[in-house]
C-alpha positions as CSV (number, residue, x, y, z in Angstrom):
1,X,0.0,0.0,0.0
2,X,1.7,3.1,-0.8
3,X,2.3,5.7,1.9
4,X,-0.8,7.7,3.1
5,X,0.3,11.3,2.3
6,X,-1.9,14.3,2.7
7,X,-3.1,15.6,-0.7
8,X,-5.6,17.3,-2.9
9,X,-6.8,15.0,-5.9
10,X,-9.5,16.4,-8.3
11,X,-11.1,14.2,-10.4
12,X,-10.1,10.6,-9.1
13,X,-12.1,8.0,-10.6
14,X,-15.1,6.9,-8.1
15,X,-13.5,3.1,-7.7
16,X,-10.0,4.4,-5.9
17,X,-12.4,6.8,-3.6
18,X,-14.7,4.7,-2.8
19,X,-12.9,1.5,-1.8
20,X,-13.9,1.0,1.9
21,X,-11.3,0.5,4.8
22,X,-11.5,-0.2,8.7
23,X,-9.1,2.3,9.5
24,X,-10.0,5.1,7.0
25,X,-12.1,8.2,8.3
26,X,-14.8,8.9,6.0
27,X,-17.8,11.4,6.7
28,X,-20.0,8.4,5.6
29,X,-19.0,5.9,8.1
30,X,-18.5,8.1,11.0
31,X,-22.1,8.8,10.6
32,X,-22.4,5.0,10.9
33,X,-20.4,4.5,13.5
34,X,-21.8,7.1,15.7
35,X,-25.6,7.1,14.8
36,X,-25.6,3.0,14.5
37,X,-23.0,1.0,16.5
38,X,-19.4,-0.2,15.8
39,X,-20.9,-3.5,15.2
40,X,-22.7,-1.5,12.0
41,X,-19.8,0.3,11.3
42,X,-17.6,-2.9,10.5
43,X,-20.8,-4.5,8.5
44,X,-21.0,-1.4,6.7
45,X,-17.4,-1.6,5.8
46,X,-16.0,-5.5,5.1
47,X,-19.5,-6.5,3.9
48,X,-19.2,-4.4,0.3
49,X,-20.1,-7.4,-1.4
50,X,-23.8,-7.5,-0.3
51,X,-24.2,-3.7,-0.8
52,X,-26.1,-2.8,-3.7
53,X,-26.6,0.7,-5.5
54,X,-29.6,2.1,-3.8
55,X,-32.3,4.1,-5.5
56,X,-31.2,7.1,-3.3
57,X,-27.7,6.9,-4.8
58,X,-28.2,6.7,-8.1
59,X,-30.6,9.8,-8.0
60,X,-28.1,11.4,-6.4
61,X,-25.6,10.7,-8.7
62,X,-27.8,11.9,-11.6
63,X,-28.5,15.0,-9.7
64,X,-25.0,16.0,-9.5
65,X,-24.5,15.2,-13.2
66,X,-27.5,17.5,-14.1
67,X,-26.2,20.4,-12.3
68,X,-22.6,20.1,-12.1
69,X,-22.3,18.6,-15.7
70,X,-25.5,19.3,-17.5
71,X,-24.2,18.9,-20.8
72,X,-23.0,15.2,-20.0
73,X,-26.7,14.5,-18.2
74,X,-28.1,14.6,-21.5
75,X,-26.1,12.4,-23.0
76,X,-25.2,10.1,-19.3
77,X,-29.5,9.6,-19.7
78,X,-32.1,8.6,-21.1
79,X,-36.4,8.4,-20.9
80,X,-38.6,5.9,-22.6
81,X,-41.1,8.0,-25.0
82,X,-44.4,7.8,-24.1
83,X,-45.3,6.6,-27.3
84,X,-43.0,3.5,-27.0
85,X,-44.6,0.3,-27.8
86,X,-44.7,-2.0,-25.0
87,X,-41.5,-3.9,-24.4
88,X,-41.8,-7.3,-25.7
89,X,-41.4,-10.4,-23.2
90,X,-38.7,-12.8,-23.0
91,X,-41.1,-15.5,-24.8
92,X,-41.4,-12.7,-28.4
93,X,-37.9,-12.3,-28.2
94,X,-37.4,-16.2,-29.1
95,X,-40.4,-16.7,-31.2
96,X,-39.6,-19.0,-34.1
97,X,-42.7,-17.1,-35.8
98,X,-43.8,-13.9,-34.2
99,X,-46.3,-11.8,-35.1
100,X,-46.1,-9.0,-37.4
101,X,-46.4,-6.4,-34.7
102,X,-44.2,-8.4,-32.4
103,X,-41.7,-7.8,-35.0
104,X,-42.5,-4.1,-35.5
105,X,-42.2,-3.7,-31.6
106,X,-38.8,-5.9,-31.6
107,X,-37.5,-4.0,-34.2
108,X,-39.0,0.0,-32.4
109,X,-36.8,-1.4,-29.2
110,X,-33.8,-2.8,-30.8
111,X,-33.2,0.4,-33.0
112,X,-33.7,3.0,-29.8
113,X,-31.8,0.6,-27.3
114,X,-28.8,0.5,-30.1
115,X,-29.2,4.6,-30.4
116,X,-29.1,5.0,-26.5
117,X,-26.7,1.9,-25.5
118,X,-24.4,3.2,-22.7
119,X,-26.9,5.5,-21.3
120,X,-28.9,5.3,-17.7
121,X,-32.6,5.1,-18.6
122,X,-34.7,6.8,-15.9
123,X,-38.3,7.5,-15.1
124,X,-39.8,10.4,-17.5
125,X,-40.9,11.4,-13.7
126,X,-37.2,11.5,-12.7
127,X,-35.7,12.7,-15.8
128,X,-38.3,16.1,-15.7
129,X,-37.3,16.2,-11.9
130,X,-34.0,16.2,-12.6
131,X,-33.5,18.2,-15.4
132,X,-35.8,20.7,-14.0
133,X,-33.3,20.8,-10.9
134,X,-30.0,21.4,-12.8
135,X,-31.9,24.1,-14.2
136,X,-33.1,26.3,-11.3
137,X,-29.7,25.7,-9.6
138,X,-27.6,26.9,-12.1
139,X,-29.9,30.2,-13.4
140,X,-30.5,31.2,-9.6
141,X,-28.5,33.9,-8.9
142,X,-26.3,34.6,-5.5
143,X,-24.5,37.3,-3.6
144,X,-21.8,35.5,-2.2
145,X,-18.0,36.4,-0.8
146,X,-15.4,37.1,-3.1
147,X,-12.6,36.0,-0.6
148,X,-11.5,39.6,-0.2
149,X,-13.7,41.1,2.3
150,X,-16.1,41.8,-0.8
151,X,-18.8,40.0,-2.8
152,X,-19.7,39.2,-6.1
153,X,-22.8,38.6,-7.8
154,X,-23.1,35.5,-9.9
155,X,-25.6,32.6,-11.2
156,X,-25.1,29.3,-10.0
157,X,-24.2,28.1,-13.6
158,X,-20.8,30.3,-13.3
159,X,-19.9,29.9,-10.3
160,X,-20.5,25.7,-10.6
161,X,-18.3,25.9,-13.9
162,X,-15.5,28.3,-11.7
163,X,-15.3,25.3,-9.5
164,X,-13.0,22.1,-9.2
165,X,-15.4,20.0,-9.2
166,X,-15.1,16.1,-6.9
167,X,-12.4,17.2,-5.3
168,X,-10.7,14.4,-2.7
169,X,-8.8,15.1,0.2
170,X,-6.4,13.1,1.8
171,X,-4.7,13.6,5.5
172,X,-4.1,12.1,9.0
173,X,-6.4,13.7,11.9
174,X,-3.7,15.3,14.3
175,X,-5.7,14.1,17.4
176,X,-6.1,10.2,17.0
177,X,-3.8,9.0,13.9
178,X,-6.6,7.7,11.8
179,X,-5.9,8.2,8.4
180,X,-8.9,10.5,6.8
181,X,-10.8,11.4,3.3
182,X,-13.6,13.5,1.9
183,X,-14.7,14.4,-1.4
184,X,-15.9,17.7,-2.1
185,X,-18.4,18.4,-4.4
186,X,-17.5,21.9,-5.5
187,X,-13.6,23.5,-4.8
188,X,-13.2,26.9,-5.6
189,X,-9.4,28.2,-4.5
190,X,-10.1,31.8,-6.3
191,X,-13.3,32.7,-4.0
192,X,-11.8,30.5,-0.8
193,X,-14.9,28.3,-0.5
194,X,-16.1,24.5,-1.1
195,X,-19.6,23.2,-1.5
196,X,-21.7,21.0,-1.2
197,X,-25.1,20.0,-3.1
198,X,-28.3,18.7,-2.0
199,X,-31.4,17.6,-2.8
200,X,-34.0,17.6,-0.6
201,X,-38.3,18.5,0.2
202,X,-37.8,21.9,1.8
203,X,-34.7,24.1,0.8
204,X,-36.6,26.8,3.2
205,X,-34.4,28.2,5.6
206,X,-36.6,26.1,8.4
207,X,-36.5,23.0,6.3
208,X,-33.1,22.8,5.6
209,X,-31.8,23.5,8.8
210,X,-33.7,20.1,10.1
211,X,-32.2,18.1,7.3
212,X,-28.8,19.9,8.6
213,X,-30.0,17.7,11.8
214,X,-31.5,14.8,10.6
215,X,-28.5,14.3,8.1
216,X,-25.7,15.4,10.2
217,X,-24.4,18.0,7.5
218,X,-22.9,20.0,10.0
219,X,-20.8,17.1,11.1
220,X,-20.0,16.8,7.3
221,X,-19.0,20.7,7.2
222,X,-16.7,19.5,10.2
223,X,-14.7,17.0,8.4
224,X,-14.3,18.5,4.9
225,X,-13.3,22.0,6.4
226,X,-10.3,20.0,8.7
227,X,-9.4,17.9,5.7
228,X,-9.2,21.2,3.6
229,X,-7.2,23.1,6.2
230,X,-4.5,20.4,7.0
231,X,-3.6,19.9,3.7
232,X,-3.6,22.9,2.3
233,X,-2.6,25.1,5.5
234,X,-5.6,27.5,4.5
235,X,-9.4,27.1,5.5
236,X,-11.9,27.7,3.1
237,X,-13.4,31.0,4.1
238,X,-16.5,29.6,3.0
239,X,-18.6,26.1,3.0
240,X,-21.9,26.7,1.5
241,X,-24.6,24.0,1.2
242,X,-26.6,24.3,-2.1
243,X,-30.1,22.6,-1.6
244,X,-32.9,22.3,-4.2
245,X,-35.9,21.1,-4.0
246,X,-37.3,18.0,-6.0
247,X,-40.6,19.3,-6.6
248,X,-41.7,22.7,-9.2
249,X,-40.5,25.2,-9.7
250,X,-37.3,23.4,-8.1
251,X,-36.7,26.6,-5.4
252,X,-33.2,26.4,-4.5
253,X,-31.2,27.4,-1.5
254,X,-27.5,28.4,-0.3
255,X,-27.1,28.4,3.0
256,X,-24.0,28.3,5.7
257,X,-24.1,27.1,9.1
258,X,-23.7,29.2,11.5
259,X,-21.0,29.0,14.6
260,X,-23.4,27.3,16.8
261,X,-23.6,24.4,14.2
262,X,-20.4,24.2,13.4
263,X,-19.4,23.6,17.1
264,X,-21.4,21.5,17.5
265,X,-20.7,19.6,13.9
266,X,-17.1,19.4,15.3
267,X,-18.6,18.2,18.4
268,X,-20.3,14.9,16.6
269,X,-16.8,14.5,14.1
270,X,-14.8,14.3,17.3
271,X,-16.8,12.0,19.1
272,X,-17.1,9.8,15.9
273,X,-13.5,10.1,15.5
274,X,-12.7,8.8,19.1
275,X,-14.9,5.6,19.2
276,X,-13.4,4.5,15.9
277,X,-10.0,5.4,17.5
278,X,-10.9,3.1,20.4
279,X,-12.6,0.4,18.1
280,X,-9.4,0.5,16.2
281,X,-7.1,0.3,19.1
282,X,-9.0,-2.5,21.0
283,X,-9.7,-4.4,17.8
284,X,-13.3,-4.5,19.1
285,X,-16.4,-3.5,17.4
286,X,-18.9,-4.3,19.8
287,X,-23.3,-3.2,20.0
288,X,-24.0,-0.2,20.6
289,X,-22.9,-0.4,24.3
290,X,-21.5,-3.5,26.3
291,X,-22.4,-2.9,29.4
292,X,-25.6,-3.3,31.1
293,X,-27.5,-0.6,30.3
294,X,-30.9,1.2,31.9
295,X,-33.3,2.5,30.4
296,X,-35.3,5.4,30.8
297,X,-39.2,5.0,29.7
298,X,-40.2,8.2,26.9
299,X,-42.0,10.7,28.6
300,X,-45.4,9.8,26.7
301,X,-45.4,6.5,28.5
302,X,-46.1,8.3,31.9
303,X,-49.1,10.0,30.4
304,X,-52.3,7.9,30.0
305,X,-54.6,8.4,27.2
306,X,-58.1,9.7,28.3
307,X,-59.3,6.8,25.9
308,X,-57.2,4.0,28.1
């Protein structure tokens, strides 16, 4: 394995990334690790075998392609027309005979499958969606910091195209030795800032601040910003979250969290850095405690119902 040397990569190809390892710090499994147990945390990692592309990831992939890339989304994608004849079964295909519009469907499918082979097919529900999202993120316009004290006013089309974009970070976390990564989406050295993008329901400032919770971004901001700052020597002055909605008219949002929620995203990285450090150190993944533990009954239990 060659030596684990702290470094900026843009553009490294998803299977180096994403191969999994015990003794790696990544924002993904320290979520695990610290929202599920240590138990979960080596399933998650030394079972990769059993772990299959979810519908949540390949949206998301998608998503980034239509904003980040929009001209390769067209051409990454696809959508069955409406007017598509139905797709014939297994059995038409190996007719010795079929029927004349068997053949007219066989032939419809085997000329658009050769004139789309190597593309995604989605949902013409998904395809909209996500089209209509690239769309709205990249003609909003922002007032954001130039990195100078000022601002500047831009779309999000030119300030995504200003960015590196998949940027990965490499470095060893000062405090417990583990060796760490993150990949960012959007790296932008001339305005100081990195990004990140997300879909969700409610980009409102109310909504998105509970996904912020529910989603542990702010322990995300935590570990891209010390990545950032180790290797390079320099913070970003600036980590924004870019959140659009997957529903018309696709209202996007850029938001920053604020120094409440990024001590306590530092908080939740630190404590997720320490159990792996002791799981690591005892060579012991165990529940999520082992000890004895007692439990306190939720409040609600101690109230009766008026219908009990």
């Amino acid at each position: 394995m060659t030596e684990w040397v702290a470094r900026r990569v843009p553009n490294e190809p998803d299977e180096i990334y994403f191969k999994k390892q015990l003794d790696v710090a990544t924002n993904s499994g320290l979520k695990v690790i610290a929202s599920k147990s240590p138990m979960g945390y080596f399933h998650y990692i030394t079972n990769e075998d059993e772990e299959e592309t979810t519908a949540a990831q390949s949206f998301g992939r998608a998503f980034h392609t239509s904003v980040l890339e929009p001209h390769k989304f067209f051409s990454t994608y696809c959508v069955v027309p409406d007017d598509a004849p139905r797709k014939p079964t297994a059995a038409q295909w190996k007719a010795a005979k079929p029927s004349p519009q068997s053949v007219a469907d066989m032939d419809w499918w085997r000329n658009w499958m050769a004139t789309n082979q190597g593309r995604e097919i989605l949902t013409a529900k998904d395809y909209d969606m996500l089209a209509g999202m690239g769309a709205s993120a990249r003609a909003a316009v922002w007032k954001i910091p130039d990195g100078n004290g000022g601002f500047v006013t831009i779309s999000g089309g030119e300030l995504f195209d200003l960015c590196d974009k998949e940027v990965t970070y490499y470095w060893t976390d000062p405090k417990t030795g583990i060796k760490c990564k993150s990949r960012v989406d959007l790296d932008c050295p001339e305005l100081a800032f990195g990004g990140d993008l997300k879909s969700c329901m409610d980009a409102s400032p109310e909504g998105f601040a509970r996904s912020i919770t529910t989603y542990r971004y702010h322990q995300q901001h935590a570990h891209y910003c010390d990545g950032r700052k180790i290797v390079t020597g320099m913070p970003w002055k600036n980590f924004l979250f870019f959140a659009v909605e997957k529903r018309k008219p696709y209202v996007p949002g850029l938001y920053q969290v604020d120094s409440m929620g990024e001590e306590r995203g530092f908080e939740r990285r630190d404590r997720a850095m320490a159990k792996l450090s002791y799981c690591l150190t005892e060579s012991r993944w165990p529940p999520y405690r082992d000890t004895i533990t007692e439990l306190a009954l939720p409040a609600y239990e101690f109230f009766d119902s008026p219908q009990e």
